[in-house]
C-alpha positions in Angstrom: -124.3 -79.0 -128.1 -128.1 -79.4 -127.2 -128.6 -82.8 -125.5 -131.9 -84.4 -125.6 -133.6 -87.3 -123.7 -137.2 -88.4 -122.7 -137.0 -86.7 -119.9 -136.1 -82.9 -121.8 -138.7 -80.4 -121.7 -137.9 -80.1 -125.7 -139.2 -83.5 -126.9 -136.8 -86.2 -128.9 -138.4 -85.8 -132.6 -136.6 -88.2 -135.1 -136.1 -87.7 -139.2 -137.3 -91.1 -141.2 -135.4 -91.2 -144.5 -137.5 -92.6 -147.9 -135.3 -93.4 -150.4 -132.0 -91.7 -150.2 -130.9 -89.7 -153.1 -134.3 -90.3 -155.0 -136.4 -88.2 -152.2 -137.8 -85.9 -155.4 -139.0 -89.1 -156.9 -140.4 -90.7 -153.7 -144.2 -90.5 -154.3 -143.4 -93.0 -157.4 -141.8 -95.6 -155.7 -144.7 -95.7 -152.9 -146.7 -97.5 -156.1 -144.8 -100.3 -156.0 -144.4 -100.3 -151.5 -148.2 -99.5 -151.4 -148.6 -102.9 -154.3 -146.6 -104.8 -151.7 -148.6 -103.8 -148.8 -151.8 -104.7 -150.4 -150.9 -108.0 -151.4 -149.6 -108.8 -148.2 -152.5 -107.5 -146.2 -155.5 -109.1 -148.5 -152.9 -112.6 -148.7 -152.6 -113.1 -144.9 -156.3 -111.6 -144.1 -157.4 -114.6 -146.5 -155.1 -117.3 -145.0 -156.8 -116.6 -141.5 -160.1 -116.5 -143.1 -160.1 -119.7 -144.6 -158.7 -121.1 -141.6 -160.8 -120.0 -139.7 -163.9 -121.0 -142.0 -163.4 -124.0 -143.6 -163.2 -127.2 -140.3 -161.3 -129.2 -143.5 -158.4 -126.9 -141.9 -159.1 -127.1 -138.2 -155.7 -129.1 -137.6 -152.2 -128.0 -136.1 -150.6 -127.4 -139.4 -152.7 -124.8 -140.5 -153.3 -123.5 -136.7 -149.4 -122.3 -137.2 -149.9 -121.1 -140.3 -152.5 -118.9 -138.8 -150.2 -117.8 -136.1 -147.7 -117.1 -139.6 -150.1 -115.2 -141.2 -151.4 -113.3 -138.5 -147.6 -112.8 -137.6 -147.1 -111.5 -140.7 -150.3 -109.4 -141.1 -149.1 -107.3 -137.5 -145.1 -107.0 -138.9 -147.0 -105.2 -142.0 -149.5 -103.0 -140.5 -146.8 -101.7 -137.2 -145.0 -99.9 -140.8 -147.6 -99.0 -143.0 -148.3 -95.8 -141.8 -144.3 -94.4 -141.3 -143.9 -96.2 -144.4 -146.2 -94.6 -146.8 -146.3 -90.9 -144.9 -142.8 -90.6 -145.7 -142.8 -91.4 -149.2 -146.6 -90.0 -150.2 -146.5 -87.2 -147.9 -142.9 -86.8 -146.9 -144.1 -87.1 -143.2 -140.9 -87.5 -142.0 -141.2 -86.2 -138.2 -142.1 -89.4 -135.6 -141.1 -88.6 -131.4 -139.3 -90.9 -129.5 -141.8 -92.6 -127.9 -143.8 -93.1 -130.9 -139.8 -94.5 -132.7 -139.6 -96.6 -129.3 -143.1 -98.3 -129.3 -142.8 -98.6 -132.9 -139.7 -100.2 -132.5 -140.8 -102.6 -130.0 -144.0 -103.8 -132.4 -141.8 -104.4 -135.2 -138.4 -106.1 -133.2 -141.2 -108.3 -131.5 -142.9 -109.5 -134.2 -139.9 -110.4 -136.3 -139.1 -112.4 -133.1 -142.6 -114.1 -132.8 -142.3 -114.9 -136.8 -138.9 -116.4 -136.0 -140.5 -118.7 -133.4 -143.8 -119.7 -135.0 -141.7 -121.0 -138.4 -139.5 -123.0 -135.2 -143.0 -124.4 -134.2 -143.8 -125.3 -137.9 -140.6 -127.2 -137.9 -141.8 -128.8 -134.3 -144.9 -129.6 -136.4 -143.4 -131.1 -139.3 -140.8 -133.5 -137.3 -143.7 -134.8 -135.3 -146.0 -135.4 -138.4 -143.0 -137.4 -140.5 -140.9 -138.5 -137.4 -143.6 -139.9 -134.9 -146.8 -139.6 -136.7 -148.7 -142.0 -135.1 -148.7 -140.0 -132.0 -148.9 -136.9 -133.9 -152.6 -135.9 -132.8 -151.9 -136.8 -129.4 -148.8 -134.5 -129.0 -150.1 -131.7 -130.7 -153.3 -131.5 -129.0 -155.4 -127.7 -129.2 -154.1 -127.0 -125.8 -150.5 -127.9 -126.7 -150.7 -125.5 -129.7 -152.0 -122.4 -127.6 -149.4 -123.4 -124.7 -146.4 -123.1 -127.8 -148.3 -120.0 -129.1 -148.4 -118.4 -125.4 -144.8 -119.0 -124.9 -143.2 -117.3 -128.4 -145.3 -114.6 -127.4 -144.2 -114.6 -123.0 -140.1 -115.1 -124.7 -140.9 -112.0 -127.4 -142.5 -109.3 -124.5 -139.3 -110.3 -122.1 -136.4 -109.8 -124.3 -138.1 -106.5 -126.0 -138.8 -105.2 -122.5 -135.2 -104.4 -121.6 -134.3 -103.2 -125.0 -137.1 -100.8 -124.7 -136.0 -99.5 -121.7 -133.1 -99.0 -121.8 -132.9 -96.9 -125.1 -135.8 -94.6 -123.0 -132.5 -93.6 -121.2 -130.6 -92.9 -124.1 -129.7 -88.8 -124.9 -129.5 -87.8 -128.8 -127.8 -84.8 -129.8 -127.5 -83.2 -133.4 -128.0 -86.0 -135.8 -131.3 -87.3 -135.4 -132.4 -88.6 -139.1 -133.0 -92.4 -139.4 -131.7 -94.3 -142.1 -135.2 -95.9 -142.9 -138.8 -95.0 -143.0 -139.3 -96.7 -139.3 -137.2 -97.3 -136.6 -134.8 -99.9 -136.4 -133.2 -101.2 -132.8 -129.5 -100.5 -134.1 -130.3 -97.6 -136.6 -132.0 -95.3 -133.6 -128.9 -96.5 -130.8 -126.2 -94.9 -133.4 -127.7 -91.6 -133.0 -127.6 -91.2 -129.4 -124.2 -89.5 -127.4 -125.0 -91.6 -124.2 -123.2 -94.3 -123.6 -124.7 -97.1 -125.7 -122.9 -100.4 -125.2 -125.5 -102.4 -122.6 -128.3 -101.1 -125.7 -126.2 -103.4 -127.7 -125.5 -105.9 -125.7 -129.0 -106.5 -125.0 -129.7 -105.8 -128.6 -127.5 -109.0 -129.6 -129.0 -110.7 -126.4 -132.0 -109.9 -128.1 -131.4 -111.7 -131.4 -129.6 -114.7 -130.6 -132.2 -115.5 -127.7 -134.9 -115.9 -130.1 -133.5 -115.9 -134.2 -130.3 -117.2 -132.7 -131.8 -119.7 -130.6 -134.8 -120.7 -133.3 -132.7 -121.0 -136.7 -130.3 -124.5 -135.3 -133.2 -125.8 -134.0 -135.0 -125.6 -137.6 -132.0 -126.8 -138.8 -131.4 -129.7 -136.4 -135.4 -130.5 -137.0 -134.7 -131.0 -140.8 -131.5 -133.3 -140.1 -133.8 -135.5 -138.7 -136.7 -135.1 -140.4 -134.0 -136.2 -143.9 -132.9 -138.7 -142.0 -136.1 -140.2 -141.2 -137.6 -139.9 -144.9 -134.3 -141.5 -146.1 -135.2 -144.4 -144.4 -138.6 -145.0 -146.0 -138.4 -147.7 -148.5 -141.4 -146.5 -151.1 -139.8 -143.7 -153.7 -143.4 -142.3 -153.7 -143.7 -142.4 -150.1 -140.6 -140.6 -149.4 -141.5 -137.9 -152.2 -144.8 -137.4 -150.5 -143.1 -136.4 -147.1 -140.9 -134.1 -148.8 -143.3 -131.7 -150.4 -145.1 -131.5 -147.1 -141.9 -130.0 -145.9 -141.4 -127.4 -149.5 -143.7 -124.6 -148.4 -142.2 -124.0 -144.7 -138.8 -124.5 -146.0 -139.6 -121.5 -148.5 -140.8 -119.6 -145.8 -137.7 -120.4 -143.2 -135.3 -119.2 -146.2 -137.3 -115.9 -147.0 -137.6 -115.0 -143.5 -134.0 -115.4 -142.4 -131.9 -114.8 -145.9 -132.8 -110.8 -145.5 -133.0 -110.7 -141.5 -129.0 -112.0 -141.8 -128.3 -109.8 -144.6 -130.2 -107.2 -143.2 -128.0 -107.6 -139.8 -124.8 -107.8 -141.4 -125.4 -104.7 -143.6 -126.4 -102.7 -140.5 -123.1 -104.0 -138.3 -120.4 -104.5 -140.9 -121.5 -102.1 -143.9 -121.3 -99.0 -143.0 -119.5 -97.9 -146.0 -122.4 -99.3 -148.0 -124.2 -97.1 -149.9 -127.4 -95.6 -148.0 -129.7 -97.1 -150.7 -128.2 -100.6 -150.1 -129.5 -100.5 -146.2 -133.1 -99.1 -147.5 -133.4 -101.7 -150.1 -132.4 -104.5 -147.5 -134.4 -103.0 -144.9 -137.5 -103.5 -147.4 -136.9 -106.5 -148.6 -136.5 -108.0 -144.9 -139.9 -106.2 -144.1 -142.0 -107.2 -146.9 -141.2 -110.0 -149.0 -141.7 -112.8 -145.9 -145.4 -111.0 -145.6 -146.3 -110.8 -149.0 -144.4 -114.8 -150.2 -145.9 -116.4 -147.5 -148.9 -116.9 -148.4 -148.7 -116.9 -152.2 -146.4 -119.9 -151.4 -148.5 -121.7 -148.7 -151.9 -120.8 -151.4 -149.8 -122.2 -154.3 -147.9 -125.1 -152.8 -150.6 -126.5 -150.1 -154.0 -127.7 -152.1 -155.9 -128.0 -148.7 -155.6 -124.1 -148.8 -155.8 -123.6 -152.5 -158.9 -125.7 -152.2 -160.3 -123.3 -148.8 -159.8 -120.3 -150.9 -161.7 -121.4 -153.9 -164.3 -122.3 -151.6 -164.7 -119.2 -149.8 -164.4 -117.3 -153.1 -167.0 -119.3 -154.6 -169.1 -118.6 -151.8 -169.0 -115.2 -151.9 -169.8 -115.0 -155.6 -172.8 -116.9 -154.5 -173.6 -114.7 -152.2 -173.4 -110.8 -154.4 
């Protein structure tokens, strides 16, 4: 049996896998992926834009739903390619170091998504909770300082994971059950020894999703708690829907990243095109709902993007 690692003269080259079953028919189901790209690269490039353009929306609210969007933009882009080369051009060939950094782009941004949405929570609590202090708390340093950290906790747990699937060997098998490469989906191919992979795998995911999802939830006990006790009917309404658009976004983001995990760990007998429709749903829908929802439900943005539009159209 021919054993392969980083370090064999022969390089590691790894199959992606389109749609399984249907790979005859892929070029016609990359219409509806390449849609989905599209729509979630032009909806987060215009969430920064306006942002960025528009000092109505120079405040910490929309600074995180930057960080979201530009979160979301980077998750997109680190798949495009593999994505669409497999099922337009059934490029299915990637190396292992182009699998591993790949890997480490996608795992880490998931992560950082994970713990902007706990900063929007962080956000929200303050602005209902305490909101008199609100501007003083978070402060433009304070929001950099949070934005520096997600991204200090995302580079330290992907380090090790990275590094230690570099000393992985891989033998026969070497196709991938998606169209990039997935943490636990590349450790099941190798004949090494792959336990510590995923231990620090699951080290991994509850450091950061593990860590991030109670305290969203324990944010929104006390954020109910506090809006119950507000007298006015209106009043209490008006904190709510503040809350409706990252509530969407906390759902859509860790429904399919729990599904997606369970599949992966416990569904083995699943049939392959269950794990490639999970795998795209987790990839995609957060990128291309988030801003539809935060356009649709927040009129400070619907009113920026009008703006900018309108501007434009001036402008040609």
């Amino acid at each position: 049996m021919l054993v392969l690692n980083n370090t064999s003269a022969q390089p590691v080259i790894f199959l992606l896998t389109g749609i399984p079953g249907l790979r005859a028919d892929q070029v016609w189901f990359s219409i509806p992926f390449c849609l989905l790209y599209v729509i979630a690269l032009s909806g987060n490039s215009m969430i920064l834009l306006v942002v960025f353009c528009e000092p109505s929306l120079h405040a910490p609210m929309y600074y995180f739903l930057s960080m979201l969007s530009a979160t979301d933009l980077s998750l997109s882009l680190c798949t495009l390619s593999t994505t669409l080369g497999v099922l337009w051009l059934d490029a299915r060939e990637i190396n292992l170091n182009a699998c591993i950094a790949q890997m480490f782009f996608l795992h880490g941004f998931t992560f950082m998504e994970s713990g902007v949405l706990l900063a929007m929570a962080f956000d929200r609590f303050v602005a209902i909770c305490d909101p008199l202090r609100y501007t003083t708390i978070l402060t433009n340093t304070r929001i950099a300082q949070i934005g520096v950290i997600v991204l200090i906790r995302n580079v330290a747990v992907m380090l090790p994971v990275v590094l230690f699937v570099k000393r992985l060997s891989f033998c026969s098998s070497l196709v991938l059950s998606h169209a990039y490469c997935y943490h636990v989906d590349l450790i099941q191919l190798s004949c090494s020894d792959n336990r510590i992979n995923s231990i620090l795998g699951l080290f991994a995911l509850f450091s950061t999703t593990g860590f991030d999802c109670p305290c969203i939830l324990l944010s929104y006990i006390l954020i109910i708690r506090s809006v119950l006790s507000i007298a006015s009917s209106e009043e209490r309404q008006k904190a709510f829907n503040t809350c409706i658009s990252h509530i969407s976004a906390v759902a859509i983001f860790y429904i399919p990243l729990i599904s997606l995990s369970l599949v992966h760990r416990y569904g083995r007998s699943a049939p392959p095109f269950i794990h490639t429709i999970m795998a795209n749903v987790f990839l995609l829908i957060p990128p291309v709902l988030n801003p539809i929802i935060y356009s649709v439900k927040t009129k400070q943005i619907r009113k920026a993007i009008n703006k900018v539009l309108m501007q434009r159209k001036s402008h040609v």
